[in-house]
C-alpha positions in Angstrom: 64.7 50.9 -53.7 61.7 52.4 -53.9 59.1 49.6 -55.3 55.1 50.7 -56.3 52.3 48.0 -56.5 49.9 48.4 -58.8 47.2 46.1 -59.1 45.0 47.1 -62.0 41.7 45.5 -60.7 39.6 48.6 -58.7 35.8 48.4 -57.8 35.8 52.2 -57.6 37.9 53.0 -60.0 38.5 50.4 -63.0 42.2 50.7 -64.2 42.9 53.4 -62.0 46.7 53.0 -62.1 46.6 53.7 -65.6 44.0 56.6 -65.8 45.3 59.8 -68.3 46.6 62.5 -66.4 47.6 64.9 -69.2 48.7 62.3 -71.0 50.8 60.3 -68.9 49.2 57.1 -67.2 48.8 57.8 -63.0 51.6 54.9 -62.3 53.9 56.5 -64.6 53.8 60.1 -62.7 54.2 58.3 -59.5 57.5 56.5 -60.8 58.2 59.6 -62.3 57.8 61.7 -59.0 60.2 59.9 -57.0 62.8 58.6 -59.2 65.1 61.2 -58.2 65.8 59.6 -55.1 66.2 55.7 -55.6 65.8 53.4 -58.1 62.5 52.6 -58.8 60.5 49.5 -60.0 56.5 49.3 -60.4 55.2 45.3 -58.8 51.7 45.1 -60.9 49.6 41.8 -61.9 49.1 43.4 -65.0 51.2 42.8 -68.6 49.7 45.7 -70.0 51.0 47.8 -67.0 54.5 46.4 -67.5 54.4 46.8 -71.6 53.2 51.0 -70.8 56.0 51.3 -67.9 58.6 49.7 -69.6 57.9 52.3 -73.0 58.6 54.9 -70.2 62.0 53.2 -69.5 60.3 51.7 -65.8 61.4 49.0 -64.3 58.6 46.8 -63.9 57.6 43.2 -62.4 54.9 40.7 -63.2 53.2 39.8 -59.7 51.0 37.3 -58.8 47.0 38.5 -59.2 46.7 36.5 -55.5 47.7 39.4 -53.0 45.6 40.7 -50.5 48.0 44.1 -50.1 50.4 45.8 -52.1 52.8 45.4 -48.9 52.8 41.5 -50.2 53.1 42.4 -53.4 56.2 44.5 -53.1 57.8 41.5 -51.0 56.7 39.3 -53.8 58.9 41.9 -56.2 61.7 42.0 -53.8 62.5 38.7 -54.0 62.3 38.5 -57.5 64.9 41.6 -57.3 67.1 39.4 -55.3 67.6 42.6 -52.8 70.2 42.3 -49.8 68.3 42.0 -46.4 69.8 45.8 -45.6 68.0 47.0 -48.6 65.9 50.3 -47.8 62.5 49.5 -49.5 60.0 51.8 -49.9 56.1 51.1 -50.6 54.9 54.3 -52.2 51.2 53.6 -53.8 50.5 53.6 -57.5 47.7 56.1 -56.7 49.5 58.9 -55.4 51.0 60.4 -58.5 51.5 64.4 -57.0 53.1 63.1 -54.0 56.2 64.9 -53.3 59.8 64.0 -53.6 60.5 65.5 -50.0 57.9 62.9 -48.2 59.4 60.1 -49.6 63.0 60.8 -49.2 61.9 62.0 -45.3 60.6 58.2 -45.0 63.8 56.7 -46.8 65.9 58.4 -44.6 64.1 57.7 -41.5 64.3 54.0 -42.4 67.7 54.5 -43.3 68.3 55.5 -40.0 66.5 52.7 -38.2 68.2 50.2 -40.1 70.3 48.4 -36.9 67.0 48.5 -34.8 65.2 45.0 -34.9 62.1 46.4 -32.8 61.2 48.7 -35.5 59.3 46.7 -38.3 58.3 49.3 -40.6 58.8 53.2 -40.7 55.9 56.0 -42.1 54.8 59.5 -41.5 51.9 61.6 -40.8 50.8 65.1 -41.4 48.4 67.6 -39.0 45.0 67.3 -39.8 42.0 69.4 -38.1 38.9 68.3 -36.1 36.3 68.5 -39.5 39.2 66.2 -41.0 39.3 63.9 -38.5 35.8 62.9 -39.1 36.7 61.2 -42.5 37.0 57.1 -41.6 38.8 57.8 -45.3 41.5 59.5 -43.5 43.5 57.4 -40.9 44.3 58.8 -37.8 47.4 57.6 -35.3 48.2 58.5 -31.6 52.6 58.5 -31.1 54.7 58.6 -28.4 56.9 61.4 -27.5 59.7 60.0 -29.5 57.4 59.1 -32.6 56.5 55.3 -32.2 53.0 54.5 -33.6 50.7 53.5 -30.7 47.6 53.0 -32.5 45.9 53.5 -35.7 42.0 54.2 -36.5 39.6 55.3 -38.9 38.1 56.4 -35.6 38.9 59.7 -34.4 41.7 59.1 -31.8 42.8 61.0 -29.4 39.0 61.5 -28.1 38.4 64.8 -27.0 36.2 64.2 -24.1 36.5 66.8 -22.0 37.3 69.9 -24.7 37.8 70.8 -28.0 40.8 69.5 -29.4 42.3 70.3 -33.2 45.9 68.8 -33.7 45.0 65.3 -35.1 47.9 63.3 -37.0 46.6 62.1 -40.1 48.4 58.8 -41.5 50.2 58.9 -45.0 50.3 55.4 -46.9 54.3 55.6 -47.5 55.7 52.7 -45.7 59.6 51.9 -45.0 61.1 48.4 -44.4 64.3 47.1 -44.7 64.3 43.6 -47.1 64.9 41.7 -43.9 61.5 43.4 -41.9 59.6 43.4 -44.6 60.5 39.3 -45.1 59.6 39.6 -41.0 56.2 41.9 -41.6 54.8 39.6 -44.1 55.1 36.4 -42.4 53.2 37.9 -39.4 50.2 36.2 -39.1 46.5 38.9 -39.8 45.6 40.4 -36.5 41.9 40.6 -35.1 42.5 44.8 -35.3 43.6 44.5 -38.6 40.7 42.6 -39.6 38.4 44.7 -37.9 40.1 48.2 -38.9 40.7 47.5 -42.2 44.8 48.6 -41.5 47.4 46.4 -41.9 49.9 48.2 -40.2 48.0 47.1 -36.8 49.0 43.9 -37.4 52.8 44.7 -36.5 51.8 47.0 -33.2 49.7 43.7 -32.3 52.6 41.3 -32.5 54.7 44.0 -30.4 56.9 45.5 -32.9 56.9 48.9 -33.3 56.5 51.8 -36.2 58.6 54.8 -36.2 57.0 58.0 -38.1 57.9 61.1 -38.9 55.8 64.4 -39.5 55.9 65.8 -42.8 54.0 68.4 -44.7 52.0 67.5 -48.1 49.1 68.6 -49.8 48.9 65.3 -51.6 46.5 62.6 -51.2 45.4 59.3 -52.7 43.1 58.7 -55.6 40.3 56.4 -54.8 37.6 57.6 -57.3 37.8 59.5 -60.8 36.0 62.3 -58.7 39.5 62.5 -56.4 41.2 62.3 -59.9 39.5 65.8 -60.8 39.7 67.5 -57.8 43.4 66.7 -57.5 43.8 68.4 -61.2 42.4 71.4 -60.4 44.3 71.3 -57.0 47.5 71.2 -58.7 46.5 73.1 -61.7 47.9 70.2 -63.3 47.8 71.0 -67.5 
């Protein structure tokens, strides 16, 4: 089940879920991008959002306007989709409509495969980044171990280089993996101080000792924060 929250309030970017591109609202291409690989259902706090996604023949569901994160808000959906505890559910954002298929179906099957183990809570992936990249506090970097389990996560760049010039940075993609049962267990956690001070909310699971498998994967895609990042994406993807 692959489930995408889409809260239409945005300081940065009013309505942003349902900003035009070429004629098809940004929620919509999202749905549309990974549909292929799971059912699909958009969990918004917006009727209108529902009324446009349902014309497109989306599954949609009426939230409450009360979450904090989209990871509460998917939960919130999931229950309301009466899913099986085993269910793979994965969190793809509403703003990340030229994300490719591969990505997500590398995080469905990684959380497919992590299924019988209770340590990990949630599942995600990464791509390389370079030093210049790494200075971005936009782009989240993570530290793994040498079988892939999330150590840390920063808008810092981590590792620090201290001693000599270092270029193989893992930058964090926003695609998150849970099973209905972890992501029941996730959302009961209570915040964490890193979380708070970070900003991340996947800290709050390393804090309460679970852990987060990832997975490297390539992409050119990226989130839309602004209508700037709507235009350069466009003419990235010589989208017409």
């Amino acid at each position: 089940m692959i489930i995408i929250p889409a809260r239409i309030g945005s300081s940065r970017f009013p309505n942003k879920v349902l900003a035009d591109i070429m004629g098809t609202p940004m929620v919509i291409r999202t749905a549309q991008a990974v549909e292929s690989i799971d059912r699909v259902a958009i969990a918004t706090d917006s009727q209108e959002v529902v009324d446009i996604a349902n014309s497109y023949g989306i599954e949609a569901i009426i939230t409450s306007t009360q979450h904090n994160s989209g990871t509460d808000r998917i939960f919130e959906a999931s229950e309301k989709l009466n899913l099986d505890e085993n269910e793979v559910i994965i969190n793809v954002q509403g703003d990340e409509p030229f994300i490719e298929k591969e990505v997500v179906q590398a995080v469905f099957n990684l959380t497919t495969s992590n299924i019988g183990n209770d340590n990990i809570i949630m599942n995600s992936c990464y791509k390389e980044i370079d030093n210049p990249q790494a200075d971005d506090p936009n782009i989240v970097k993570l530290i793994t171990t040498d079988s892939n389990l999330a150590l840390y996560f920063s808008r810092a760049k981590i590792p620090y280089p201290r001693d000599h010039h270092f270029n193989n940075y893992k930058g964090h993609i926003g695609i998150y993996g849970f099973t209905k049962k972890s992501l029941d267990r996730f959302c009961k956690l209570s915040p964490a101080p890193l979380e708070n001070i970070e900003k991340l909310e996947q800290l709050r699971a390393l804090y309460h000792g679970f852990e987060i498998a990832m997975i490297e994967v390539e992409t050119k895609s990226f989130g839309i924060d602004t209508p700037d990042d709507l235009e350069k994406a466009i003419m990235m993807f010589n989208i017409n």
